[in-house]
C-alpha positions in Angstrom: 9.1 -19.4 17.5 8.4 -16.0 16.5 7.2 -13.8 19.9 3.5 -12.5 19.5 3.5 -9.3 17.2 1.5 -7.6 20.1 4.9 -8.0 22.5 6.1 -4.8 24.5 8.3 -2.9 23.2 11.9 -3.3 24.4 14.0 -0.1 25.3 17.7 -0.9 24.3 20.5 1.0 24.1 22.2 -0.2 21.1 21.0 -1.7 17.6 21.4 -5.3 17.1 23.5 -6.3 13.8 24.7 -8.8 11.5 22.7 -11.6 9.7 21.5 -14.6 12.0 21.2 -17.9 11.1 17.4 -19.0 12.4 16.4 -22.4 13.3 13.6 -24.2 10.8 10.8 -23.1 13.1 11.3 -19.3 12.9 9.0 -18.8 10.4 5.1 -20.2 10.5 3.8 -21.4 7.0 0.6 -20.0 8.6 1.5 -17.1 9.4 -0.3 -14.0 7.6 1.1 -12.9 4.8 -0.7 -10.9 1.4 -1.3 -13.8 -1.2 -2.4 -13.6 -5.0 -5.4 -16.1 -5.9 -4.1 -18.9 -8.2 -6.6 -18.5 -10.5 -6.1 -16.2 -13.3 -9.3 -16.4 -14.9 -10.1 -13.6 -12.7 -7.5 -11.6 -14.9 -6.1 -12.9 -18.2 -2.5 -13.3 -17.3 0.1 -15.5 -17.7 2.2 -14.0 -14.7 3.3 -17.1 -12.3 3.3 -15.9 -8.5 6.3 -16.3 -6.4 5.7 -18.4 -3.7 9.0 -19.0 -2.6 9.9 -17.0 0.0 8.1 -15.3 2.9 8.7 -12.2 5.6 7.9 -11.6 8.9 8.3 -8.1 10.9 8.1 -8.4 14.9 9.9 -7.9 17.6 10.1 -3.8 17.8 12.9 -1.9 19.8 13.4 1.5 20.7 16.5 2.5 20.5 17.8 5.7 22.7 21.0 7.5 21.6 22.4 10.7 22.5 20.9 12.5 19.3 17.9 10.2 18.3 15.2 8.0 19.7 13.8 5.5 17.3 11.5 2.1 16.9 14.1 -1.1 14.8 12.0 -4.4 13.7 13.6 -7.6 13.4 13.0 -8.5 9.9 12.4 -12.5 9.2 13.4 -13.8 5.9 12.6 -17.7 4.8 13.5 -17.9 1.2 14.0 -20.7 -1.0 16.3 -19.1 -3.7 19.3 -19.3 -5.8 20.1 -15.6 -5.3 19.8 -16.0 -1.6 23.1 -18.0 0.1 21.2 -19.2 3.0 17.6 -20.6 3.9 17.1 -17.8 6.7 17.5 -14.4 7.9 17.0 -12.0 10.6 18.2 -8.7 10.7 17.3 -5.3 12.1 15.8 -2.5 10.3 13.8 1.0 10.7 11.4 3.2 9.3 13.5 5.1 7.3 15.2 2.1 5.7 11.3 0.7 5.0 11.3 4.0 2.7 14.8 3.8 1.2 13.5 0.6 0.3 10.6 2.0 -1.4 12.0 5.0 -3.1 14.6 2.7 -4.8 12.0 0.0 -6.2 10.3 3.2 -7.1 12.9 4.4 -9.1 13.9 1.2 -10.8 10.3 0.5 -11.5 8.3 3.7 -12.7 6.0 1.7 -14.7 4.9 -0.9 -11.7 2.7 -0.1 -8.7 4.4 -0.4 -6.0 3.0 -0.8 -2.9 2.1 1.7 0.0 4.5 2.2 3.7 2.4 3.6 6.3 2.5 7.5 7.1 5.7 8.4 8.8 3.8 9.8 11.6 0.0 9.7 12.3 -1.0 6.5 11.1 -3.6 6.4 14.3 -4.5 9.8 14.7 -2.8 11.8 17.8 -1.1 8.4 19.2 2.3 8.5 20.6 4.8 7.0 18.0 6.4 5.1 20.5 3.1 3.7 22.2 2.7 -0.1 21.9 -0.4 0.2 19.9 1.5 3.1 17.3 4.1 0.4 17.2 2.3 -2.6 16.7 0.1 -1.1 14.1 3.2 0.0 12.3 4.7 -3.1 12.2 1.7 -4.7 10.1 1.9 -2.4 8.5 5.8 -3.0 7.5 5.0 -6.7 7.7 2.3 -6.0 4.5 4.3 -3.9 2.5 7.3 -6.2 2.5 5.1 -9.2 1.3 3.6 -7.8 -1.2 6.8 -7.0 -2.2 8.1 -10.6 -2.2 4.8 -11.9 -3.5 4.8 -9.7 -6.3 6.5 -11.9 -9.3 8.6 -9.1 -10.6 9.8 -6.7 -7.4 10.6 -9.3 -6.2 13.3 -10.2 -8.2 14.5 -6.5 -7.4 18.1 -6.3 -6.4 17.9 -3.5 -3.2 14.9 -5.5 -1.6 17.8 -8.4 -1.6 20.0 -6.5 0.1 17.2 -5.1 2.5 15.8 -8.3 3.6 19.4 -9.8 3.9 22.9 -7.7 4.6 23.6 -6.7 8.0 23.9 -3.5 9.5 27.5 -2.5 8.5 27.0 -3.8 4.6 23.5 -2.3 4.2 24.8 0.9 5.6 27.2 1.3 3.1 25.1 -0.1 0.3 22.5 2.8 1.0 25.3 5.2 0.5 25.6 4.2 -2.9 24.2 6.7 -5.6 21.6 8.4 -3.1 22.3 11.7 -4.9 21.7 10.0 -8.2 17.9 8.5 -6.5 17.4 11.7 -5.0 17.8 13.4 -8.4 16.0 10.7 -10.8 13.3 10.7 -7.3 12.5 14.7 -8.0 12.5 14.4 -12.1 9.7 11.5 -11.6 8.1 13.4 -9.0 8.0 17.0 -11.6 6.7 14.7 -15.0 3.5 13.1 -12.5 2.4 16.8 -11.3 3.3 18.5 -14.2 0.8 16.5 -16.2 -1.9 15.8 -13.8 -4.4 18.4 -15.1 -3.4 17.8 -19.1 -5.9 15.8 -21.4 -5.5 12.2 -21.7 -6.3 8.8 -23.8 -9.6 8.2 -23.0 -8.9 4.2 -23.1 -7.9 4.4 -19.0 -10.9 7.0 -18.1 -13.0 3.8 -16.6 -9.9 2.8 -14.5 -9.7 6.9 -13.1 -12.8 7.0 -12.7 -12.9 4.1 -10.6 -10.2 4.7 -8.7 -12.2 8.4 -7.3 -14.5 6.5 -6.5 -13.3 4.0 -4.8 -10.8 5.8 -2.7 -13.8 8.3 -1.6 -15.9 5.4 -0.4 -13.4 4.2 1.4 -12.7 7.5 2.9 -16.1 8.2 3.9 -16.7 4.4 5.4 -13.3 5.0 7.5 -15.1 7.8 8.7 -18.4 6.4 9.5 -16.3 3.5 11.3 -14.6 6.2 13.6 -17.9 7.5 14.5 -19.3 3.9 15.1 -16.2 3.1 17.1 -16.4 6.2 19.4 -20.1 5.5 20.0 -19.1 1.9 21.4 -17.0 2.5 23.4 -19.0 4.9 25.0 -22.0 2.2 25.1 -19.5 0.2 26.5 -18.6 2.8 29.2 -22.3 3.0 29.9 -23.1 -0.4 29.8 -20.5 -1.3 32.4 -22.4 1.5 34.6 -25.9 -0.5 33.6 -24.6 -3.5 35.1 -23.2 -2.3 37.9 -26.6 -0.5 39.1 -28.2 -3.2 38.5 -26.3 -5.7 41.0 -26.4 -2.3 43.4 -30.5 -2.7 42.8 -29.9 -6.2 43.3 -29.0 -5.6 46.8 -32.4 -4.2 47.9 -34.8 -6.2 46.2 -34.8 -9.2 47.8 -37.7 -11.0 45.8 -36.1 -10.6 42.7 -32.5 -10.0 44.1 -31.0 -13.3 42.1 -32.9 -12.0 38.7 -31.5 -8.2 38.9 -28.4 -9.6 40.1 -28.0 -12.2 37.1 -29.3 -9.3 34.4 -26.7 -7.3 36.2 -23.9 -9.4 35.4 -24.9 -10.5 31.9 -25.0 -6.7 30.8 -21.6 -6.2 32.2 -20.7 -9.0 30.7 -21.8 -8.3 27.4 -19.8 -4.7 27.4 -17.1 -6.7 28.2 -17.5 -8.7 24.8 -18.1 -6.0 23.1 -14.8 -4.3 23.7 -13.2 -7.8 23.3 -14.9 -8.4 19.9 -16.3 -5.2 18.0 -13.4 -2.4 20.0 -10.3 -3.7 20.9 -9.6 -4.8 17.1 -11.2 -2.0 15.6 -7.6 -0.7 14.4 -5.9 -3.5 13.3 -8.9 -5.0 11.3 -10.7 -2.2 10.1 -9.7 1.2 10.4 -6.2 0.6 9.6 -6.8 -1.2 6.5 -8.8 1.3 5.0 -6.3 3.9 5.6 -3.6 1.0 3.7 -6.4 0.9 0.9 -6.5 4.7 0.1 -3.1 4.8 0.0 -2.6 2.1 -1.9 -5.1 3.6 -4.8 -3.1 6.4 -4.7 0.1 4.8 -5.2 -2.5 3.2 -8.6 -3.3 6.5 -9.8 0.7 8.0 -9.7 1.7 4.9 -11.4 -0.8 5.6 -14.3 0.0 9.4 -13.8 3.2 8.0 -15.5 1.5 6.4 -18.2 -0.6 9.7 -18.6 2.7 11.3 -18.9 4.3 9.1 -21.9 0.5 9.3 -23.7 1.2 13.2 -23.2 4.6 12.7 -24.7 3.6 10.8 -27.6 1.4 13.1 -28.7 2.9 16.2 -28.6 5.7 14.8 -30.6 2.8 13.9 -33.1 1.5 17.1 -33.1 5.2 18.2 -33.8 5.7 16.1 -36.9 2.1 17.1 -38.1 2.6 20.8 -37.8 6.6 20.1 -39.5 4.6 18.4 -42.5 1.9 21.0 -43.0 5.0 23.6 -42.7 6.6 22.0 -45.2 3.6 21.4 -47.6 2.7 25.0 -47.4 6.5 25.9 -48.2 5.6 23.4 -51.1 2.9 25.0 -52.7 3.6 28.5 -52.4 2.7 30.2 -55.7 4.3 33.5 -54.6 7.8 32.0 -55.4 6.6 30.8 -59.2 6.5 34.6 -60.0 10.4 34.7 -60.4 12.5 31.4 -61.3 15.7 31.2 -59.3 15.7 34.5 -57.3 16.8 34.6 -53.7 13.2 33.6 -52.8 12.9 31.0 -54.2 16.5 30.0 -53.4 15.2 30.0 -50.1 12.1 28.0 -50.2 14.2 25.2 -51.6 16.7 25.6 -48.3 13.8 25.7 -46.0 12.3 22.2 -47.9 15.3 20.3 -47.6 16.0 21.4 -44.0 12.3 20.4 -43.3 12.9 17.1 -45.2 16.0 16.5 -42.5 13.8 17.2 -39.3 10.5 15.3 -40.6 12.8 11.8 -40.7 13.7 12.8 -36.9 10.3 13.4 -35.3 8.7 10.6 -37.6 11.6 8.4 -35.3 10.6 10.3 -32.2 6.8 9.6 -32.9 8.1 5.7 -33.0 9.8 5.7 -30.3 7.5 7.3 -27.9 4.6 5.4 -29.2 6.4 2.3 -28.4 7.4 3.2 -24.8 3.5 4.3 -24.5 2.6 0.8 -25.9 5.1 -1.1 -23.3 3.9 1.3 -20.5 0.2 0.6 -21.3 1.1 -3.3 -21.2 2.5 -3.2 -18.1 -0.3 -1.1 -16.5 -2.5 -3.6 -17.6 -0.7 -6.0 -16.2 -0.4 -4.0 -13.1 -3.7 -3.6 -12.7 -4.7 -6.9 -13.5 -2.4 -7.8 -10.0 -4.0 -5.4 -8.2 -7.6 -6.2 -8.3 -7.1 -9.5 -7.9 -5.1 -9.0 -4.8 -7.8 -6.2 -4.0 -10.5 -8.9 -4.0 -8.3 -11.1 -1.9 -7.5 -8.7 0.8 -11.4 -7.2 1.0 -12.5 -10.9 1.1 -10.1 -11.2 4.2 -11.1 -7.7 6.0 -14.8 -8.3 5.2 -14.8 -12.1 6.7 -12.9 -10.8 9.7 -15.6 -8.2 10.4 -18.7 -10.4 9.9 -16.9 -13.0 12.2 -15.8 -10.7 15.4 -19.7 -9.5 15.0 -21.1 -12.9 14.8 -19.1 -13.7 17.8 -20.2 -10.8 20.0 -23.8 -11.6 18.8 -23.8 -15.0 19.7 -22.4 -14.6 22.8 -25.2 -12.0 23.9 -27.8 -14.3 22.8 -26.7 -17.0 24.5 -25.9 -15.1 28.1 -29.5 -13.7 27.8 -31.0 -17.0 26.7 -29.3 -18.5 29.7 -30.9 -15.6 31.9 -34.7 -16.1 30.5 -34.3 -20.1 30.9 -32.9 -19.6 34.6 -35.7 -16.8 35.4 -38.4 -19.3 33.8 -37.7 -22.1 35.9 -37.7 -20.5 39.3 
């Protein structure tokens, strides 16, 4: 069975390699893994989820070497595919091959939204990276971005997250050496169309989804924030609370008429702090804070992808500004009267050159218009589509966070009204 993802982290010396056959019970069905809803009423689409494979990310290692320290995961693959050779997989990868990863489905796929990696440093603030709870944080993190990856029903079809999740460390080291220059190059023309459009005019048909998208990301920027402050002020009420108790029990000590009362309020308040780091603090990071930190990036990875679309809408209608502007050139060429004051003079020798060059360009941007407007069109679909994906896994995921929150409250809750109901009930009856 898989070892618990909050493990130590091991210090090795060397990385280990090759693919490794797993038994069946490597990988839990249960285990937790980002999941579309089935029903598509919710978004009209036709798309059928893949269901038939699933990832897991455990198992960190840091690996010291005479010019680098770095953190590998043992990546767990249990696919049910023709393009896969065998059932299961475990292999060994790091951070930067999580964002080679990335950049290549990226490239391959400017039109699709592809999903988030965590920041390559301070995904928890000022934390060590190679602290257990830097490390374990990362590693959901990892865990998420590679299944939404595999969940998603066209990247993951895509041929470098194949290779990722299945060649061992020799063959994947020389499959990444393949074209980088070319990614790297295709990476910065991408990365010059998105900002060198950003502030330019628009269709208006996509202004609702921008506009949500602001919004949403600064809610959940300014919630992340008010969750930091709520956090810091419970743990020091836990700090505090722990100090309560313990005078208490002190008090306890010289009162003896109501020594067993002080002493039993004593305990309950220390046990209560103790719940409330166990239910409300300790899991504040992995449940909370750290998904809202995935969500804004994730909205921004959104807004880039329709950045794109911007671009091509941008595109499209320059070029038709381009064939207007060659067609009212060539009309006022047209319909000069100047030239009709001499028949067949050099003037009007040229007027007739300049119409029939115009009347071989007009044929080219009228293509040019067609073209881009059907790349716009395709791009728009797929956005759509994208989007479509999106929210619905959006609504899955807050559904998950939300119940999650409302549980590890109703549980420290209960378990304070039932340690002071058991105090009042004890104090009554003596």
């Amino acid at each position: 069975m898989m070892t618990d993802q909050n493990s130590a982290v091991l210090e090795v010396s060397v990385e280990e390699k090759g693919v490794t056959p797993t038994p069946q019970t490597l990988l839990n069905d249960a285990s937790t893994l980002v999941s579309f809803p089935t029903n598509t009423n919710d978004f009209q689409l036709k798309l059928d989820f893949r269901r038939d494979i699933q990832v897991r990310v455990d198992n960190p290692q840091k690996i010291v070497e005479p010019l680098e320290t770095y953190i590998t995961y043992r990546v767990s693959t249990k696919a049910d595919r023709t393009d896969y050779p065998h059932k299961e997989y475990v292999i060994r990868r790091r951070y930067n091959d999580f964002v080679w990863l990335r950049q290549n489905i990226a490239v391959e796929y400017p039109d699709r939204i592809v999903p988030p990696l965590p920041a390559k440093h301070t995904i928890l603030g000022q934390l060590d990276r190679y602290s257990k709870e830097f490390v374990t944080c990362r590693m959901a993190l990892l865990e998420r971005f590679l299944s939404r990856l595999v969940c998603h029903p066209i990247l993951t079809e895509d041929k470098h997250l194949r290779v990722f999740l299945t060649a061992n460390a020799t063959e994947f080291t020389t499959y990444k050496k393949r074209g980088t220059g070319l990614l790297r190059r295709m990476s910065n023309s991408l990365n010059t169309i998105s900002v060198s459009y950003n502030s330019r005019q628009v269709d208006f048909e996509f202004d609702p989804i921008r506009n949500h998208l602001h919004g949403l990301s600064e809610k959940l920027a300014m919630l992340e924030k008010v969750a930091q402050r709520i956090h810091k002020e419970r743990k020091e009420l836990c700090v505090e609370s722990h100090q309560l108790g313990a005078a208490f029990i002190e008090w306890s000590s010289n009162e003896q008429s109501v020594s067993v009362a002080l002493s039993r309020i004593g305990h309950t308040i220390t046990a209560n702090s103790s719940a409330l780091r166990h239910n409300l603090i300790s899991n504040f990071i992995s449940d909370w804070a750290q998904p809202l930190k995935d969500y804004v990036s994730y909205i921004e990875c959104v807004r880039e992808t329709l950045g794109k679309r911007d671009a091509l809408q941008i595109q499209y209608e320059q070029s038709l500004m381009d064939l207007e502007k060659k067609k009212a050139d060539k009309d006022k060429v047209t319909n000069d009267e100047k030239s009709l004051m001499s028949f067949w003079t050099k003037s009007e020798m040229d007027k007739e050159e300049k119409i029939e060059k115009m009347s071989q360009v007009i044929p080219k941007l009228v293509s040019a218009v067609e073209a881009n407007q059907e790349r716009l069109d395709v791009c728009s679909d797929v956005f759509r589509q994208e989007y479509g994906l999106w929210k619905c896994q959006k609504k899955a995921d807050f559904k998950s966070m939300l119940t999650a929150l409302a549980e590890s409250h109703i549980q420290y809750y209960q378990h304070c009204a039932a340690s002071w109901d058991l105090v009042f009930k004890r104090m009554a009856s003596e």
